[in-house]
Phi, psi and omega in degrees: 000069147332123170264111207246349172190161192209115165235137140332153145218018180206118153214141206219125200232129199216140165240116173276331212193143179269174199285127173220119202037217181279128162289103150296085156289147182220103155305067189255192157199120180230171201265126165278304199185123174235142191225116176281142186224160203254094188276107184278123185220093204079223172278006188253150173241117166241140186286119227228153141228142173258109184245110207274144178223171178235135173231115190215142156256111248250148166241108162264194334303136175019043189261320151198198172199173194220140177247073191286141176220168197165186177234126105290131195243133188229131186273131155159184205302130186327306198284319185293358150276346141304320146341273185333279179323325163314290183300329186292294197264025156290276166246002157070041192252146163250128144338150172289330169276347184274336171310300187290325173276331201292289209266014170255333160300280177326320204291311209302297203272346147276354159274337174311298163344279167307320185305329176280326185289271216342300160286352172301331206231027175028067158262145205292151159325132163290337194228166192305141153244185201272149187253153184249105187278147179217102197074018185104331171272169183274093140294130206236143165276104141328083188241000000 
């Protein structure tokens, strides 16, 4: 079950309020709308889904957030992307293997994303980097 592509189609990254004690990042991501789609792969056309997501990362108390939204197009056997789409607009569910490639595409390349907006607009890492202990104390790296 393949993810054969992924683009933005929105990013929008805001420092509302400067940094004062402690930041609550909140990471969330969600499947907005999914759709069959007719997928060019070589000279060939497969039945396909284009699947829009969102991504955001929230900074409290109000200090900023980063928005990402976009498409994935995801591969596999025509009728189980007709399944799939069936079940989508049925109940608004992805199979568990279709999730896990799914929203693990998304994770990969939106946090790289955030990660680059953060520092455009000089907001903290959305997600933990790495730390260097130097004698038993905690150095947090700054880059």
């Amino acid at each position: 079950m393949p993810v054969v592509g992924f683009g933005f189609s929105k990013i929008t990254a805001e420092k509302k309020n400067p940094i004062k004690g402690k930041v609550g990042i909140n990471n969330n991501v969600s499947i907005k709308s999914l759709e069959e789609a007719e997928l060019r792969v070589g000279k060939d056309k497969q039945k396909g889904l284009r699947i829009n997501f969102e991504f955001v990362s929230k900074y409290e108390p109000k200090i900023g957030e980063i928005k990402l939204t976009g498409d994935v197009l995801f591969l596999d056997d025509p009728k189980k992307i007709k399944d799939i789409a069936k079940d989508w607009k049925k109940n608004k569910k992805l199979p568990k293997e279709v999730t896990a490639s799914v929203m693990n595409s998304i994770l990969a390349k939106c946090h790289i994303q955030a990660l680059m907006e953060s520092q455009a607009v000089n907001l903290p890492s959305p997600i933990p980097l790495p730390r260097v202990k130097v004698g038993g104390e905690e150095k947090r790296y700054i880059g």
